[in-house]
N, C-alpha and C positions, 0 to 999 in steps of 0.2 A: 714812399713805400708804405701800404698798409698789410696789415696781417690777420688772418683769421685765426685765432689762437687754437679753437679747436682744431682745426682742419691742419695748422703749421704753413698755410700758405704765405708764398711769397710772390712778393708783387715788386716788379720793377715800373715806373710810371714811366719813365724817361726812356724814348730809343738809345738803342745801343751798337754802336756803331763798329761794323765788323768788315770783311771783304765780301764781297759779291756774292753772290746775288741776293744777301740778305740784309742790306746795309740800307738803313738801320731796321732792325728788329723792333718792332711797335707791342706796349702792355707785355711782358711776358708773366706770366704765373706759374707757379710751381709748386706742388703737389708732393709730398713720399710718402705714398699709400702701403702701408700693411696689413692686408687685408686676412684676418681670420676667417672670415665668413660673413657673405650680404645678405640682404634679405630676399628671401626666395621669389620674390614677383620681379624683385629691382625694380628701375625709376629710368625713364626716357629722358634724356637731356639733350634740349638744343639750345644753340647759344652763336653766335658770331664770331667765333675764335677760330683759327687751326690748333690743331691738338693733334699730341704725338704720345702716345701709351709706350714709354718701353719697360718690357718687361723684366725684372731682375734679380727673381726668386719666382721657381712654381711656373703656375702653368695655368692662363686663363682662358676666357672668352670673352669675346664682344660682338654684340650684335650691333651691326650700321646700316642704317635704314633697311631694316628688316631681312639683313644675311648676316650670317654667324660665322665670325673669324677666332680659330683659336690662333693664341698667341703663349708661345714658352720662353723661358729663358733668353737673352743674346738676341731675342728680336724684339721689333720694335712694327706700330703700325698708327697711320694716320687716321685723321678723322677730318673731314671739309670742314666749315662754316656753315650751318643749319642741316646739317646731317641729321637725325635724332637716332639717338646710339644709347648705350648700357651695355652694363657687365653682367655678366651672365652667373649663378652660382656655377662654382669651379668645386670640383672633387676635392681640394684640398688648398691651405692657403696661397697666396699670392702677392708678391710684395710689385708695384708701377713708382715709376718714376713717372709726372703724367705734366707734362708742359703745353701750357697754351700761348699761343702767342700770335700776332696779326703783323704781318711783311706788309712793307708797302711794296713790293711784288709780286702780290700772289699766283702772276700766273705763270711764273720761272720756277714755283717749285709744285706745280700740279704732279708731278712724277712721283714725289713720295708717297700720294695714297691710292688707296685703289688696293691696298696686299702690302703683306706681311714684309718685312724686311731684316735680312739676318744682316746681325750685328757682326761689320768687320773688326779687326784689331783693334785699330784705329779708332772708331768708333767706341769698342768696347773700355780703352783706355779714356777716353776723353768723356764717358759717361760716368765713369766711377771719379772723375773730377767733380763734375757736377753734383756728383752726390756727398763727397766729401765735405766739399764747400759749403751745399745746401743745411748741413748737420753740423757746421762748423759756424752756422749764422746768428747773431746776436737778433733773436726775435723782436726784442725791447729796444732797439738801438740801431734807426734805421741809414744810420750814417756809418757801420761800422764797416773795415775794408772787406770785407767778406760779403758784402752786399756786393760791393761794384765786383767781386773777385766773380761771384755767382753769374753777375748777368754775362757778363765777358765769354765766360768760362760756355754756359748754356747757347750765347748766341754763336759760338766757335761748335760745339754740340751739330745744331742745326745744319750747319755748313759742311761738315764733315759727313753728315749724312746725307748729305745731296752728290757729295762726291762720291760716296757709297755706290747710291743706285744708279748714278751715271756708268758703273765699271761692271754692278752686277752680274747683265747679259754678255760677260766676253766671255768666251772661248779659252781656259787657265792656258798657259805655255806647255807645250810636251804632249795635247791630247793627243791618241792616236789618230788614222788617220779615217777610221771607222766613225768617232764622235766627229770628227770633224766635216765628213762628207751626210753624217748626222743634222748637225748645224746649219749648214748651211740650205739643207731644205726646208729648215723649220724658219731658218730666218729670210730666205726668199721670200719677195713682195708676190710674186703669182703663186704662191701655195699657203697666204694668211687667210683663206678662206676654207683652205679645202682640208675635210677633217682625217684626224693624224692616222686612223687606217691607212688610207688612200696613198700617204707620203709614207710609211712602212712600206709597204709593196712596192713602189719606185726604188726605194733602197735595197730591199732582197731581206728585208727582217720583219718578226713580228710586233706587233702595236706593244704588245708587253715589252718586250727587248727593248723598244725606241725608249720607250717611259723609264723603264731602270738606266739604259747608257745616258740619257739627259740628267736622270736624277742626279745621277752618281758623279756627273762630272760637275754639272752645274748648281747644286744645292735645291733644285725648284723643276718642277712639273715641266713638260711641254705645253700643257694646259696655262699654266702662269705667264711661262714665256709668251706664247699667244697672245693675251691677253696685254700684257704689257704694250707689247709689237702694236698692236693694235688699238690702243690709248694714247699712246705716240702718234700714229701716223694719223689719226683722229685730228688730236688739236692743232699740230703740224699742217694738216690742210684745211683745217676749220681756219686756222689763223693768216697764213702767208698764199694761198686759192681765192677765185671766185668759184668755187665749185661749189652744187648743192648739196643738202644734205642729205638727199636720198645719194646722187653719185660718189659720196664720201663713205655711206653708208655700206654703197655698196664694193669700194676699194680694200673696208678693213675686213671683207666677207659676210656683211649681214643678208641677208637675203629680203628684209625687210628693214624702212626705216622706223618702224616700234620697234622690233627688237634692237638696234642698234641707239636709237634717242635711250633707251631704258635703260642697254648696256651703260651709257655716256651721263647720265643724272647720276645712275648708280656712282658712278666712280667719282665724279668730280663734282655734283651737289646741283651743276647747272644743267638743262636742256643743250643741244649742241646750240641753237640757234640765238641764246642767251648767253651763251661761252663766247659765241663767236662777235656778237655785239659788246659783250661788256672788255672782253682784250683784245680783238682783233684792231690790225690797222687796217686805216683807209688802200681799197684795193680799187684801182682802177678798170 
């Protein structure tokens, strides 16, 4: 374990071994940023790591590859492997908890980036672990049990969040049957192209109404949702298809394969054609 005294980073060398699908955890580092105020240009960093911002005081921004995500309180958001990203000055301070770390599966947890992610209970409990532990750590003293408590603790973090976003897009228990007849337009495979006017009108509402009954039940946009839906079925048939990547393109509604490759870099760091060589299996 080495440490940067300034910065208080901590560095586990050794994976760390947890359940699925992040077992083992390769390099993690970590970061308790309390940020009063950066410097006004800030600084592009690219690096080799995945990185997870979560936020845990105040209310930031990040710029990733050249689009601006604010990030507040109880959420948290990723960053690929050669992304080149910065923090943005924020109106007022902001405290990150800011882990980096390299899976030897990365391509089981493409799902966490791409957008912001609210922090469930569970989550929100098992990150104030990590923070206890991190501030509870013998800087000087790289055998101390609050090391091995940290990385445990972080790589449990991780996994907890993956379980997160696998549940985010359901549908809570009790909606009525309005959100629900909602839902299931938006999550229909024949209407991830077609824009959310279009699927108001099929329903008997306005575009505004859809956008508030989503919000309100689901924490996040129709706009997100979309977009999710469609970063899924993306690598989903980038990975287990012999299908091109214009007729992939054109399944998650791009109208063109630029804007769809641009959608798919953005998100994931790689070209679809680059995604699909560096994790895809052998398709017959």
């Amino acid at each position: 374990m080495k440490i940067n005294r300034d910065l208080r980073c901590w560095q586990a060398e050794n994976p760390i071994d947890v359940d699925a699908p992040f077992s083992p955890v390769n390099k993690i580092y970590i970061w308790l940023r309390d940020e009063k105020m950066i410097h006004p240009r800030g600084w592009a960093v690219v690096h080799h790591y995945h990185c997870l911002y979560f936020c845990l005081e105040g209310s930031g921004e990040l710029e990733i590859d050249g689009i601006s995500y604010q990030i507040k309180a109880d959420e948290v958001i990723g960053v690929l492997p050669h992304q080149p990203h910065r923090r943005l000055p924020s109106a007022g301070p902001v405290k990150y908890l800011l882990i980096r770390f390299i899976p030897r599966y990365p391509e089981q947890i493409r799902h966490l980036f791409g957008h912001s992610i609210r922090q469930s209970e569970q989550i929100h409990n098992a990150l104030q672990e990590v923070v206890t532990a991190y501030e509870n750590v013998n800087f000087r003293n790289n055998r101390c049990p609050q090391s091995n408590e940290l990385g445990l603790r972080t790589a449990l973090l991780i996994n907890y969040l993956s379980d997160c976003v696998k549940t985010e897009l359901t549908i809570p228990p009790g909606s009525g049957k309005r959100i629900n007849d909602v839902m299931q337009q938006i999550f229909s495979p024949e209407n991830i192209g077609e824009p959310l006017q279009k699927i108001a009108k099929q329903i008997g509402i306005t575009p505004g109404h859809l956008t508030d009954l989503v919000h309100d039940t689901m924490g996040y946009s129709p706009r997100h949702i979309r977009r999710v839906m469609r970063m899924r079925l993306a690598e989903d048939q980038l990975l287990h298809t012999n299908l091109s990547v214009s007729e992939i393109a054109e399944n998650v509604g791009y109208k063109s394969v630029y804007a769809f490759s641009r959608f798919f870099k953005i998100a994931t760091g790689s070209s679809p054609n680059a995604y699909r060589k560096k994790y895809g299996q052998s398709l017959n």
